[in-house]
mmCIF file of the N, C-alpha and C atoms, coordinates in Angstrom:
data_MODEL
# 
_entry.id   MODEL 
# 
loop_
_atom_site.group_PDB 
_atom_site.id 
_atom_site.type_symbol 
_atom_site.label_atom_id 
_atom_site.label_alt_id 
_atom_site.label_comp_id 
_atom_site.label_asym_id 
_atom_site.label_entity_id 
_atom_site.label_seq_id 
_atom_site.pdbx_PDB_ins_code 
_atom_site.Cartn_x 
_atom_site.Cartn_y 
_atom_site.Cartn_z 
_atom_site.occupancy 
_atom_site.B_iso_or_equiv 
_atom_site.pdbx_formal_charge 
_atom_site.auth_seq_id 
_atom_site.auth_comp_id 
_atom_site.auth_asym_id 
_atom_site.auth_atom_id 
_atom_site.pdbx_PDB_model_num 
ATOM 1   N N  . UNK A 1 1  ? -4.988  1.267   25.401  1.00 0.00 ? 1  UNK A N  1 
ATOM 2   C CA . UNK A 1 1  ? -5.914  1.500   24.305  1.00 0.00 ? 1  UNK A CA 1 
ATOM 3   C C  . UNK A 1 1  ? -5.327  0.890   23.031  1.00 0.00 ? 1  UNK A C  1 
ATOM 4   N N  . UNK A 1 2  ? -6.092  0.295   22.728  1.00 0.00 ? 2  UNK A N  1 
ATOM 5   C CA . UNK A 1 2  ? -5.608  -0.240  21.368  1.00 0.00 ? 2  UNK A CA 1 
ATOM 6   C C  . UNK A 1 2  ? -5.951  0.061   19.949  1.00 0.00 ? 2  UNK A C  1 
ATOM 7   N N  . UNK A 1 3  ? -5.181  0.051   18.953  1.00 0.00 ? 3  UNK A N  1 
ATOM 8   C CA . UNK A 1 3  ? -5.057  1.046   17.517  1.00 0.00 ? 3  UNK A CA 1 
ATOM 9   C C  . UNK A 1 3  ? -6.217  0.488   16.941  1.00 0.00 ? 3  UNK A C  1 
ATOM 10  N N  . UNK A 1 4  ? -7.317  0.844   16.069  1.00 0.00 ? 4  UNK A N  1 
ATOM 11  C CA . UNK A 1 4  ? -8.372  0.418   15.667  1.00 0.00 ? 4  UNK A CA 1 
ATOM 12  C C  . UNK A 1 4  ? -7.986  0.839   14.343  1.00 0.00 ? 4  UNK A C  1 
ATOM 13  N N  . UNK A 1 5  ? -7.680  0.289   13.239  1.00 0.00 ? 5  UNK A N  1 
ATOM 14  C CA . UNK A 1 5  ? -7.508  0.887   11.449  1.00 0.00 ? 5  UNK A CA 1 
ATOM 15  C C  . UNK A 1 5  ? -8.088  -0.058  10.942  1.00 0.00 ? 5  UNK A C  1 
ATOM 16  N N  . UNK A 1 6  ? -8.914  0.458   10.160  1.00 0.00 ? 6  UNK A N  1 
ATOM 17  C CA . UNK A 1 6  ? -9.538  -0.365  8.973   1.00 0.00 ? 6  UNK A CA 1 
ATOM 18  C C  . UNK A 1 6  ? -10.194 0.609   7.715   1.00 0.00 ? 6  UNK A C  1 
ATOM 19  N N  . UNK A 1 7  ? -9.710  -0.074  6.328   1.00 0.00 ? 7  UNK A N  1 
ATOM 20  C CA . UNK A 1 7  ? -10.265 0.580   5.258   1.00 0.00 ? 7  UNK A CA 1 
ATOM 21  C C  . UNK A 1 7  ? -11.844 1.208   5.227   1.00 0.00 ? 7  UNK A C  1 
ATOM 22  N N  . UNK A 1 8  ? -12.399 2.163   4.808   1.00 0.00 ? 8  UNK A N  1 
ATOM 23  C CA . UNK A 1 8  ? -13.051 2.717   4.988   1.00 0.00 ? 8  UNK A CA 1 
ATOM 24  C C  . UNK A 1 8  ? -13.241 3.044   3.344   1.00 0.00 ? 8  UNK A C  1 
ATOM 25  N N  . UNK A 1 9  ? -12.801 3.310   2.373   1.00 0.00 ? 9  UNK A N  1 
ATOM 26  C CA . UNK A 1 9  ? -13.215 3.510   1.282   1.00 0.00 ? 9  UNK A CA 1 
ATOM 27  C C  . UNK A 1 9  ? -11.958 3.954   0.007   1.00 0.00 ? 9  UNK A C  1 
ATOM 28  N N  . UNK A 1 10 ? -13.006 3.113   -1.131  1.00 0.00 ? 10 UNK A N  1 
ATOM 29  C CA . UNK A 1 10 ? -11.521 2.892   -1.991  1.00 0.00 ? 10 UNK A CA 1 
ATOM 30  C C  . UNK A 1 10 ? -12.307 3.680   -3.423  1.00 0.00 ? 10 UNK A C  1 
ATOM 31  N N  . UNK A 1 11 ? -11.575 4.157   -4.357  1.00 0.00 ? 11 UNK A N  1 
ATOM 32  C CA . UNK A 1 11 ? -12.162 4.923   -5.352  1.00 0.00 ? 11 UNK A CA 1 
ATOM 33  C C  . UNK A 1 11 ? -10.739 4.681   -6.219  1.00 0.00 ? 11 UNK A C  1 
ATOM 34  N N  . UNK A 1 12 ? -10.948 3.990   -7.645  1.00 0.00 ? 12 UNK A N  1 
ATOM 35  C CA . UNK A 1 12 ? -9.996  3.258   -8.698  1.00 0.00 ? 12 UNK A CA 1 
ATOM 36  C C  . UNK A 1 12 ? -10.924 3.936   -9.813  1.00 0.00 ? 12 UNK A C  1 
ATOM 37  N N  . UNK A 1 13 ? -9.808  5.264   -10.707 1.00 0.00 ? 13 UNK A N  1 
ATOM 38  C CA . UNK A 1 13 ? -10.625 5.895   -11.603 1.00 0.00 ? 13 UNK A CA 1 
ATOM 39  C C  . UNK A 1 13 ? -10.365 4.772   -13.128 1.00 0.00 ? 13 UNK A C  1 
ATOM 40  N N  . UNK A 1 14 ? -8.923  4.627   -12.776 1.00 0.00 ? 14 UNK A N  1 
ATOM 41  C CA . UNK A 1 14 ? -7.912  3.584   -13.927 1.00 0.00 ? 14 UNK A CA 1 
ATOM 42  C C  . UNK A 1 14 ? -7.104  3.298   -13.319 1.00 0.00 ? 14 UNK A C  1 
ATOM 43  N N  . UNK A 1 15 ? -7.227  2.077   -13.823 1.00 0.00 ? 15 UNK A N  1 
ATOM 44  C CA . UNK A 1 15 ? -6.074  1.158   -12.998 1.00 0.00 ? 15 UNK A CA 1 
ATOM 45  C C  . UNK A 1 15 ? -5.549  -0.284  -14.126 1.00 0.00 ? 15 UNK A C  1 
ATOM 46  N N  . UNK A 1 16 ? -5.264  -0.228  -14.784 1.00 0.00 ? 16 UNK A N  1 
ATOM 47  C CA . UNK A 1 16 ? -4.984  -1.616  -15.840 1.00 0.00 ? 16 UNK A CA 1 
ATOM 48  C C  . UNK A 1 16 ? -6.396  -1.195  -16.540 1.00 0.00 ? 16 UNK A C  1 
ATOM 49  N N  . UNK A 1 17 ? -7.284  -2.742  -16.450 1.00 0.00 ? 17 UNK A N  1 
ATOM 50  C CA . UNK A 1 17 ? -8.523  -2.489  -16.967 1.00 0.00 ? 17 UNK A CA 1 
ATOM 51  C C  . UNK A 1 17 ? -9.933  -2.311  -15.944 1.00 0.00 ? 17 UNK A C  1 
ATOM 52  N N  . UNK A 1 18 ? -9.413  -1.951  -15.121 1.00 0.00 ? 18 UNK A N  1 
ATOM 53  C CA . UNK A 1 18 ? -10.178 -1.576  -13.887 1.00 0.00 ? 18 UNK A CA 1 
ATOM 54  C C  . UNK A 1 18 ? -10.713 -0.141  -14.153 1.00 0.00 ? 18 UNK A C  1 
ATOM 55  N N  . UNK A 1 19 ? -12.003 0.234   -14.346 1.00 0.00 ? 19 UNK A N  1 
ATOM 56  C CA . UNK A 1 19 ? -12.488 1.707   -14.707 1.00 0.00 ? 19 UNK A CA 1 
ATOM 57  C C  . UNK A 1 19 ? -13.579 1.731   -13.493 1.00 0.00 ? 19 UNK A C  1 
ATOM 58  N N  . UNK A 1 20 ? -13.929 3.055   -12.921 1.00 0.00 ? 20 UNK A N  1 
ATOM 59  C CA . UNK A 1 20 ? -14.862 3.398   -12.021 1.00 0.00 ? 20 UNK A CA 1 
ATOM 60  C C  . UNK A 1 20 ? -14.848 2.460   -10.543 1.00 0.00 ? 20 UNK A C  1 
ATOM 61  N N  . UNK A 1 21 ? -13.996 1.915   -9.761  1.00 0.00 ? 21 UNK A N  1 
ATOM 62  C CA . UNK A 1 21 ? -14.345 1.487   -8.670  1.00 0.00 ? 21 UNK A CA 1 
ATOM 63  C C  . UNK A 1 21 ? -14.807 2.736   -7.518  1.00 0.00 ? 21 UNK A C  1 
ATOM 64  N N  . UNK A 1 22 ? -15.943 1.522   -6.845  1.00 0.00 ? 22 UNK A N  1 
ATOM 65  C CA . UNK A 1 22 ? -16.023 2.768   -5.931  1.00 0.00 ? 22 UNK A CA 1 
ATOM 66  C C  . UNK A 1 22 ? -16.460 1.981   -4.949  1.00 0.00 ? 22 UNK A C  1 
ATOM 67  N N  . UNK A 1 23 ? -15.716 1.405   -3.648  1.00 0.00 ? 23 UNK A N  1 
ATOM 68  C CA . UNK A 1 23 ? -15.849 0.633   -2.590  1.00 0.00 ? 23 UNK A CA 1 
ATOM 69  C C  . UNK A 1 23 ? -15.760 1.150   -1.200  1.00 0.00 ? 23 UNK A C  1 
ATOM 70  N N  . UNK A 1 24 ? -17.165 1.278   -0.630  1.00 0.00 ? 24 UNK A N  1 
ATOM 71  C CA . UNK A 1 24 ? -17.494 1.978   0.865   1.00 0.00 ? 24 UNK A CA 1 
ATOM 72  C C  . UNK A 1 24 ? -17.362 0.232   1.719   1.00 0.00 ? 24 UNK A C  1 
ATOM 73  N N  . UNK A 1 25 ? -16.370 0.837   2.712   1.00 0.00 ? 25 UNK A N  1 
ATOM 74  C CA . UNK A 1 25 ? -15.478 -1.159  3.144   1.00 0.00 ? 25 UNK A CA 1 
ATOM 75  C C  . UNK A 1 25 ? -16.703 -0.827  4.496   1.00 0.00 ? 25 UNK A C  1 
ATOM 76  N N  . UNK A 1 26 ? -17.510 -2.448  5.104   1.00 0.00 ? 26 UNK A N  1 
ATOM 77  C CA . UNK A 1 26 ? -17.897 -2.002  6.191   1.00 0.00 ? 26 UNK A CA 1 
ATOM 78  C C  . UNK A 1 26 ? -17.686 -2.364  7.348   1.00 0.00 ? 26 UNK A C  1 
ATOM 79  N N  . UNK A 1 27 ? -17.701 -2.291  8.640   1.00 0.00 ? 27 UNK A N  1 
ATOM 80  C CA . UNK A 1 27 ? -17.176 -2.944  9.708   1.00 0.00 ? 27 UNK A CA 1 
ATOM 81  C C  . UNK A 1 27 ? -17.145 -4.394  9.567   1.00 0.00 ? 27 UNK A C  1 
ATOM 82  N N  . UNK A 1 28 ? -15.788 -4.924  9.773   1.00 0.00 ? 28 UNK A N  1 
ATOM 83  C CA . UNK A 1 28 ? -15.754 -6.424  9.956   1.00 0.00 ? 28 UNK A CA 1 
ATOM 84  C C  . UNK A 1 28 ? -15.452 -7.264  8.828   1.00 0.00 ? 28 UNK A C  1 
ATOM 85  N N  . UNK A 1 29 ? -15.505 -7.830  8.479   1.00 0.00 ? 29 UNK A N  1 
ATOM 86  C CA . UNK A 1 29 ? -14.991 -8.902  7.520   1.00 0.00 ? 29 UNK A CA 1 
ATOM 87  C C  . UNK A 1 29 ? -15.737 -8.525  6.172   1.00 0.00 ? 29 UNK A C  1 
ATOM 88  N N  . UNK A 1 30 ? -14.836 -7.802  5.154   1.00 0.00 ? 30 UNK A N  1 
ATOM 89  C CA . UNK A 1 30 ? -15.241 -7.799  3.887   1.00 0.00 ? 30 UNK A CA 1 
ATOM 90  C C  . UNK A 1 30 ? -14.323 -8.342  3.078   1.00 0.00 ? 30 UNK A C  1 
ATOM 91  N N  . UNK A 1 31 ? -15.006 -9.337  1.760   1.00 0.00 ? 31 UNK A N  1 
ATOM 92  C CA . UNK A 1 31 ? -14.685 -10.103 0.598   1.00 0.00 ? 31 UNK A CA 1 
ATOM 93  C C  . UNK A 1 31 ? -14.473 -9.790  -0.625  1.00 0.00 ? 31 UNK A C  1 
ATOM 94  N N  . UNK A 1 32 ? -14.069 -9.937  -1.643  1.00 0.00 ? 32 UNK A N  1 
ATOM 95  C CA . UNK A 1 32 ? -13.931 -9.721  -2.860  1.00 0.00 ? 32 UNK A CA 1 
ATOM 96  C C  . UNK A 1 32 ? -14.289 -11.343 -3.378  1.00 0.00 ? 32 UNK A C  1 
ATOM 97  N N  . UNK A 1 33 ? -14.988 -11.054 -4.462  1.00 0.00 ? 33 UNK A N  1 
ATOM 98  C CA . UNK A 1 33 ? -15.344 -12.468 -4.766  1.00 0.00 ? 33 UNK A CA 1 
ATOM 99  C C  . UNK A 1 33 ? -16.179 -12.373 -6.052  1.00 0.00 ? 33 UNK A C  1 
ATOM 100 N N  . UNK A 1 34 ? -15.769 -12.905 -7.323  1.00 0.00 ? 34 UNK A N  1 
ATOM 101 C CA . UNK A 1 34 ? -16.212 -12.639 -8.495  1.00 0.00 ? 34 UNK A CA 1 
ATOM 102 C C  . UNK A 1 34 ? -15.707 -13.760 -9.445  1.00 0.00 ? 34 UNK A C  1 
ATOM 103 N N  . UNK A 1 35 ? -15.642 -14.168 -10.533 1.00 0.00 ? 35 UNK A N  1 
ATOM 104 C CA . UNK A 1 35 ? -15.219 -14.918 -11.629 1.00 0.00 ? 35 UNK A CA 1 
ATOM 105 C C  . UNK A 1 35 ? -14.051 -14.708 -11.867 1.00 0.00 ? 35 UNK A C  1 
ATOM 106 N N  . UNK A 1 36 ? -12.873 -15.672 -12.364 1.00 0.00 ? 36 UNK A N  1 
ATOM 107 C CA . UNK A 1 36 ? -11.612 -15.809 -12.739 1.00 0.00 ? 36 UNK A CA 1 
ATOM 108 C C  . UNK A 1 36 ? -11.493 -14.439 -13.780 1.00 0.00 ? 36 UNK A C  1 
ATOM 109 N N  . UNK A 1 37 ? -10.722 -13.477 -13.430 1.00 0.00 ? 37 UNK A N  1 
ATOM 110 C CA . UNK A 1 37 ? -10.090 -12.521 -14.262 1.00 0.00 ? 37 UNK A CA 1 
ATOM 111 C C  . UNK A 1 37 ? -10.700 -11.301 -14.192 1.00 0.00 ? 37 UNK A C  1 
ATOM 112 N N  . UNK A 1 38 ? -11.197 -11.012 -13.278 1.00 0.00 ? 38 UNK A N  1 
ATOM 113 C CA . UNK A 1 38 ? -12.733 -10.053 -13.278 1.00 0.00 ? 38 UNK A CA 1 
ATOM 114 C C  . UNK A 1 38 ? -12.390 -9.126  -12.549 1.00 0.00 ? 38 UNK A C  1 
ATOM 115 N N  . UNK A 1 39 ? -10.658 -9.197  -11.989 1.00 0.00 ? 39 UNK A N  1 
ATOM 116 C CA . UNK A 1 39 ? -10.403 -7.951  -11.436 1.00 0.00 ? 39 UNK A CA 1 
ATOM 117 C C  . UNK A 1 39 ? -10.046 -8.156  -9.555  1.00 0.00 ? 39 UNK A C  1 
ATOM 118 N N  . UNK A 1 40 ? -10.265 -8.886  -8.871  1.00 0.00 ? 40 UNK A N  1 
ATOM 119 C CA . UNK A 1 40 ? -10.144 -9.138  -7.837  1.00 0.00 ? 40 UNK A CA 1 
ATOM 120 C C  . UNK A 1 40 ? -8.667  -9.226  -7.403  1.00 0.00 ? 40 UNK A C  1 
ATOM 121 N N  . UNK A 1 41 ? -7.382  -9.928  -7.761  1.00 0.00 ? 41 UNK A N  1 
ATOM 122 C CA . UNK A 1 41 ? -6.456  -9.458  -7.526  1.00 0.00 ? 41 UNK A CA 1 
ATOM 123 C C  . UNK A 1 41 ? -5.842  -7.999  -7.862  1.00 0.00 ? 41 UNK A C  1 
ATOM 124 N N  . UNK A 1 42 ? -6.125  -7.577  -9.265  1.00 0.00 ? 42 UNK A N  1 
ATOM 125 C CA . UNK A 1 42 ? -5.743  -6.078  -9.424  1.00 0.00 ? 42 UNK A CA 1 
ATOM 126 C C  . UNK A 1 42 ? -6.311  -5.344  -8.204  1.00 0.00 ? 42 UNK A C  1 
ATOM 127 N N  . UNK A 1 43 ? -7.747  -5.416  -7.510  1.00 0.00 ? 43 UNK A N  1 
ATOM 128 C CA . UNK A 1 43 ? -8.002  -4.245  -6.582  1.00 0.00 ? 43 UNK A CA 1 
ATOM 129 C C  . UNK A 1 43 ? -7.167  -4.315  -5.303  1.00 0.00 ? 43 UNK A C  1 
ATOM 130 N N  . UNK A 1 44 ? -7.078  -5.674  -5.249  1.00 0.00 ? 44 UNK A N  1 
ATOM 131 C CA . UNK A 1 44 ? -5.895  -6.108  -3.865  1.00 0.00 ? 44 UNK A CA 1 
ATOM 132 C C  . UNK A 1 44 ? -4.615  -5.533  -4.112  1.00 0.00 ? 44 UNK A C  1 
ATOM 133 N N  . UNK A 1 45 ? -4.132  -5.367  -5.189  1.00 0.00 ? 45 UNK A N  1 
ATOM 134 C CA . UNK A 1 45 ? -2.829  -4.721  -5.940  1.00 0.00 ? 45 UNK A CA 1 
ATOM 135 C C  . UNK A 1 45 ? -2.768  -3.442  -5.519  1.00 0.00 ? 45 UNK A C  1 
ATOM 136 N N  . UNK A 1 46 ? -4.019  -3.021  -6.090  1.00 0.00 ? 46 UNK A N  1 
ATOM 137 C CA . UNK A 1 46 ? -4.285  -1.511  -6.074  1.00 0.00 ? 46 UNK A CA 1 
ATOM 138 C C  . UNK A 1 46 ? -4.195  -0.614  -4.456  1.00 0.00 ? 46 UNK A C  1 
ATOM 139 N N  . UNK A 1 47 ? -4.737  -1.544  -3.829  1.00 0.00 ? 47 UNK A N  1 
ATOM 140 C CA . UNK A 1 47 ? -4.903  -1.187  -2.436  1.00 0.00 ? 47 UNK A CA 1 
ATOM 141 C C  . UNK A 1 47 ? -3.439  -0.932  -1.564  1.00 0.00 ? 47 UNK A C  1 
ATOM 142 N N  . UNK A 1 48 ? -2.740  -2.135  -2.204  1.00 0.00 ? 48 UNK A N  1 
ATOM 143 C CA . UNK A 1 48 ? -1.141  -2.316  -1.691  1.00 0.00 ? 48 UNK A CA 1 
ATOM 144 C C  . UNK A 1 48 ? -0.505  -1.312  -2.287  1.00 0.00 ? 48 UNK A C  1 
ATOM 145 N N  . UNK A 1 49 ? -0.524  -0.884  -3.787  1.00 0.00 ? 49 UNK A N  1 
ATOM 146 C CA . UNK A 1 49 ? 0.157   0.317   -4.224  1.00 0.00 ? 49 UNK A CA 1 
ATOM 147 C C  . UNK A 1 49 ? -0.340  1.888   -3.603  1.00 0.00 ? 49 UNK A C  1 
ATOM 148 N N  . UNK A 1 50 ? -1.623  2.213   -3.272  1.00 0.00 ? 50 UNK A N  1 
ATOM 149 C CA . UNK A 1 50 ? -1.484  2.789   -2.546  1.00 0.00 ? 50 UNK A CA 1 
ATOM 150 C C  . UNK A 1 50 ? -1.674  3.503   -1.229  1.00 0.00 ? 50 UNK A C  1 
ATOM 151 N N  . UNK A 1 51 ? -1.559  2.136   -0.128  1.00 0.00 ? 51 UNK A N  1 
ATOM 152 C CA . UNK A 1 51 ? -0.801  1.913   1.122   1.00 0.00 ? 51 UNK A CA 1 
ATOM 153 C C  . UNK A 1 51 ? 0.468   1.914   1.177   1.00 0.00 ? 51 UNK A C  1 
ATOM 154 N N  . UNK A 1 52 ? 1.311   1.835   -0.034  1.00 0.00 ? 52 UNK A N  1 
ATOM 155 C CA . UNK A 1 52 ? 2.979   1.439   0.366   1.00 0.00 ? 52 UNK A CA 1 
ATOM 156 C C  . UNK A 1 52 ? 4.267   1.712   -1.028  1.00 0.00 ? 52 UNK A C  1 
ATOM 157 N N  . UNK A 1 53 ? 3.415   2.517   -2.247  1.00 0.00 ? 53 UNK A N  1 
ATOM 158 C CA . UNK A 1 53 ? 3.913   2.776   -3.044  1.00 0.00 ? 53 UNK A CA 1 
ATOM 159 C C  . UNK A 1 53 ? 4.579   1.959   -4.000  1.00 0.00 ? 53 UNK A C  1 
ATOM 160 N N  . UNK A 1 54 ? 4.257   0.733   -3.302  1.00 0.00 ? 54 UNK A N  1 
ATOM 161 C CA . UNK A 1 54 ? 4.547   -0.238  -4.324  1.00 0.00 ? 54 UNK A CA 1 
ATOM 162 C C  . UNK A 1 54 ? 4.260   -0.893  -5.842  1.00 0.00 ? 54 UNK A C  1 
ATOM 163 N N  . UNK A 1 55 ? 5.136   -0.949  -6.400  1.00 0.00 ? 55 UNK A N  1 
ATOM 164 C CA . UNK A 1 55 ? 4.500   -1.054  -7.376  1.00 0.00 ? 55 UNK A CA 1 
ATOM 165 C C  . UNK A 1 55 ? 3.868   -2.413  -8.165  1.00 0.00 ? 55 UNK A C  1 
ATOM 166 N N  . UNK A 1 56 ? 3.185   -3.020  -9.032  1.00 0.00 ? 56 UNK A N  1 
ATOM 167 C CA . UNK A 1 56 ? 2.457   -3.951  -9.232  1.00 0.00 ? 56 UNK A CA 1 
ATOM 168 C C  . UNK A 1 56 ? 3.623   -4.732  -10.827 1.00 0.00 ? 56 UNK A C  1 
ATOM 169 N N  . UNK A 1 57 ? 3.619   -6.392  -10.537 1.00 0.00 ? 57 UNK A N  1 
ATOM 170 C CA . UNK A 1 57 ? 4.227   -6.781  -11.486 1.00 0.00 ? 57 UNK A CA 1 
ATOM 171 C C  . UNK A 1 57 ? 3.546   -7.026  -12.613 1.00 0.00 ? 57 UNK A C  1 
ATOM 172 N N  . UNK A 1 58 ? 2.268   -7.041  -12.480 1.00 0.00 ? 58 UNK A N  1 
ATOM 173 C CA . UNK A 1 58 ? 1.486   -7.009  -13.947 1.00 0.00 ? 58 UNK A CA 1 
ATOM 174 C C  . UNK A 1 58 ? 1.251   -6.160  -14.354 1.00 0.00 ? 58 UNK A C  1 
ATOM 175 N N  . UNK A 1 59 ? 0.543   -4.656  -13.977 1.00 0.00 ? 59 UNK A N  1 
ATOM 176 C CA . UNK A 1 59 ? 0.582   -3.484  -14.200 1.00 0.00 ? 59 UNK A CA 1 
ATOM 177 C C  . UNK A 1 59 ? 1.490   -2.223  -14.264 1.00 0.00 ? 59 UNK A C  1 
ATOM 178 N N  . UNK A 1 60 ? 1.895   -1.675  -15.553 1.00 0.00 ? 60 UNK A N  1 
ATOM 179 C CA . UNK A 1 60 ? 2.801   -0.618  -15.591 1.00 0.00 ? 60 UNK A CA 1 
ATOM 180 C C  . UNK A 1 60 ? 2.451   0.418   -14.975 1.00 0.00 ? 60 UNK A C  1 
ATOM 181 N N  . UNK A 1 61 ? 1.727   1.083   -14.610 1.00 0.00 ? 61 UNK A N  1 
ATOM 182 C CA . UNK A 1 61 ? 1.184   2.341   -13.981 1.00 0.00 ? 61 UNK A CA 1 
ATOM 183 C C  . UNK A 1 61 ? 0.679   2.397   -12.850 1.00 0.00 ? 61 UNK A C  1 
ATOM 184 N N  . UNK A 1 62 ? 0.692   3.634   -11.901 1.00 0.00 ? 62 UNK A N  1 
ATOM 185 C CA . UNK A 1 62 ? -0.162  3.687   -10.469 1.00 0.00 ? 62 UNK A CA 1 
ATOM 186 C C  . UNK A 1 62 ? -1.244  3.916   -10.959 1.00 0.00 ? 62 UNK A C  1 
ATOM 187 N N  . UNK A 1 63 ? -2.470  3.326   -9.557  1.00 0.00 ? 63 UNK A N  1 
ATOM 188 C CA . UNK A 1 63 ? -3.768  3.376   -9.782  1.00 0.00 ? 63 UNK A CA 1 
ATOM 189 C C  . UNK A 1 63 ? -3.924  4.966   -9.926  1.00 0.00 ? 63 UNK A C  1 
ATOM 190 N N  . UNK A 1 64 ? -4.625  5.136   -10.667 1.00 0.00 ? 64 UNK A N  1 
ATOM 191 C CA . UNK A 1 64 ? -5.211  6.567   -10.536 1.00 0.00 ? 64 UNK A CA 1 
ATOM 192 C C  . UNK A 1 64 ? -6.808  7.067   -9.342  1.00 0.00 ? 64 UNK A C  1 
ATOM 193 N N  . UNK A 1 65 ? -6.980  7.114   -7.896  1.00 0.00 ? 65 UNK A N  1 
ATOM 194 C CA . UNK A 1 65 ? -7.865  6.790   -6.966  1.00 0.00 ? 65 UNK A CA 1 
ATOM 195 C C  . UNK A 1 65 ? -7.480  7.428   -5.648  1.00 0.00 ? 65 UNK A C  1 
ATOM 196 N N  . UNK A 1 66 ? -8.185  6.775   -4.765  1.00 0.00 ? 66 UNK A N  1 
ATOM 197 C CA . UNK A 1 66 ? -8.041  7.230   -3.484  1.00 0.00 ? 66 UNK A CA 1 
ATOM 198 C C  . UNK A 1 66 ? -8.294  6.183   -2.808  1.00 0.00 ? 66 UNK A C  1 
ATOM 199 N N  . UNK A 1 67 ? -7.533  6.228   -1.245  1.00 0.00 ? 67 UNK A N  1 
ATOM 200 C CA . UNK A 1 67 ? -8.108  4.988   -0.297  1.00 0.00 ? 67 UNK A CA 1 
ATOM 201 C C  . UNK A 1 67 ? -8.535  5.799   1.006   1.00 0.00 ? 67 UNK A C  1 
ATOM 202 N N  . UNK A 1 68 ? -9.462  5.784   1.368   1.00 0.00 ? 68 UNK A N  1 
ATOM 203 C CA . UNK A 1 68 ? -9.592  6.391   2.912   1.00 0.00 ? 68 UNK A CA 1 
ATOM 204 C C  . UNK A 1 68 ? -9.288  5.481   4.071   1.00 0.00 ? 68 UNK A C  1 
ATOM 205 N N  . UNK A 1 69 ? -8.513  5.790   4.560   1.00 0.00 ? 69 UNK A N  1 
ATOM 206 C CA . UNK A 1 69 ? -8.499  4.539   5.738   1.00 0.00 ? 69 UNK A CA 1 
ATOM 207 C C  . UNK A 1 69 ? -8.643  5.471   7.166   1.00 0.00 ? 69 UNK A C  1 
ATOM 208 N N  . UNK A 1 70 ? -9.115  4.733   7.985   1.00 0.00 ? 70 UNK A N  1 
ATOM 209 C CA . UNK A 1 70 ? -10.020 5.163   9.334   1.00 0.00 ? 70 UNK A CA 1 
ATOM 210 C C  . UNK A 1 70 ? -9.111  4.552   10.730  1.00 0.00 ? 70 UNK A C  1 
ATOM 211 N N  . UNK A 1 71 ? -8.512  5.320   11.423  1.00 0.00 ? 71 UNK A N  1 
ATOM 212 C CA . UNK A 1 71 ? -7.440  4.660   12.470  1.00 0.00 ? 71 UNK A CA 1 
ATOM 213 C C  . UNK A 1 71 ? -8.051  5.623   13.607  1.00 0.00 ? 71 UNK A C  1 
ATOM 214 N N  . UNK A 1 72 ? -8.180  4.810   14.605  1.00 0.00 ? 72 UNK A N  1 
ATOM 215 C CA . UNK A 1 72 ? -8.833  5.663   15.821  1.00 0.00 ? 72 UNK A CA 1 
ATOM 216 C C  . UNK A 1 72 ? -10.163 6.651   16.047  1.00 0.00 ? 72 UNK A C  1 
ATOM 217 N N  . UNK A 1 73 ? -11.455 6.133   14.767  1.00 0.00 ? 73 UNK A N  1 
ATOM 218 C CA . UNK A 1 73 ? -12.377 7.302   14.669  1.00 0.00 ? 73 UNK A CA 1 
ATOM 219 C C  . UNK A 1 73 ? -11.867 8.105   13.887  1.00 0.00 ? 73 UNK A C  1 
ATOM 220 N N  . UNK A 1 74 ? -10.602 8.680   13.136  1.00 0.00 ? 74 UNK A N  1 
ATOM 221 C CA . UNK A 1 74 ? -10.348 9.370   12.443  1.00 0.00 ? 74 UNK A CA 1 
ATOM 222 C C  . UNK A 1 74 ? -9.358  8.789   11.011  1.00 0.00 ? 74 UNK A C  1 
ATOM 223 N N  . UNK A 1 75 ? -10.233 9.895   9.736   1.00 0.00 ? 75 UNK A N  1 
ATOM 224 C CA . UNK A 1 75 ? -10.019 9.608   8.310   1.00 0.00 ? 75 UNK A CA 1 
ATOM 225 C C  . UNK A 1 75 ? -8.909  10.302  8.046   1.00 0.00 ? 75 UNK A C  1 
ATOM 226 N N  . UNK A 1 76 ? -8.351  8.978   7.289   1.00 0.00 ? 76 UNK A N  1 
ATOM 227 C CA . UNK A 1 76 ? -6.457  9.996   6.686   1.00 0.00 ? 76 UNK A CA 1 
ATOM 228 C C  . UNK A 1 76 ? -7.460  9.102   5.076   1.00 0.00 ? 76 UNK A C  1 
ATOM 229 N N  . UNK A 1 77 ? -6.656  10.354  4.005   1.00 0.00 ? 77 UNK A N  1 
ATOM 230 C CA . UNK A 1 77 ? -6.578  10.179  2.397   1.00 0.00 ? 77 UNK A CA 1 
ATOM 231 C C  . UNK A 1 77 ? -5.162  9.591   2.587   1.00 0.00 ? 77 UNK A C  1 
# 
């Protein structure tokens, strides 16, 4: 049987200048895709800080949010 994980939903209250995200991810190949500066690497940032506690070299602070991620039919915060 093989491990099935994929994001399932992302919620960024503050994050740099990132206010109100609220991203329901859906099966299969999802994009980010917008105009130069508009935030698309920060949410990729955001996602990595918190999956792995890492922290971001442009941004001083953790996102303030949630990520749901979905592994086997079942939701971990």
């Amino acid at each position: 049987m093989s491990d099935n994980t994929r994001l399932d939903r992302l919620n960024i209250s503050h994050y740099g200048p990132l206010r109100d995200i609220d991203i329901d991810f859906e099966n299969g190949f999802n994009a980010f895709y917008g105009r130069n500066e508009s935030g698309k690497t920060l949410i990729v940032e955001a996602i990595e800080s918190l999956l792995s506690d890492k922290e971001s070299d442009r941004i001083s602070q953790r996102p303030n949010g949630f990520l749901k991620v979905e592994k086997n039919n079942e939701l971990f915060d």
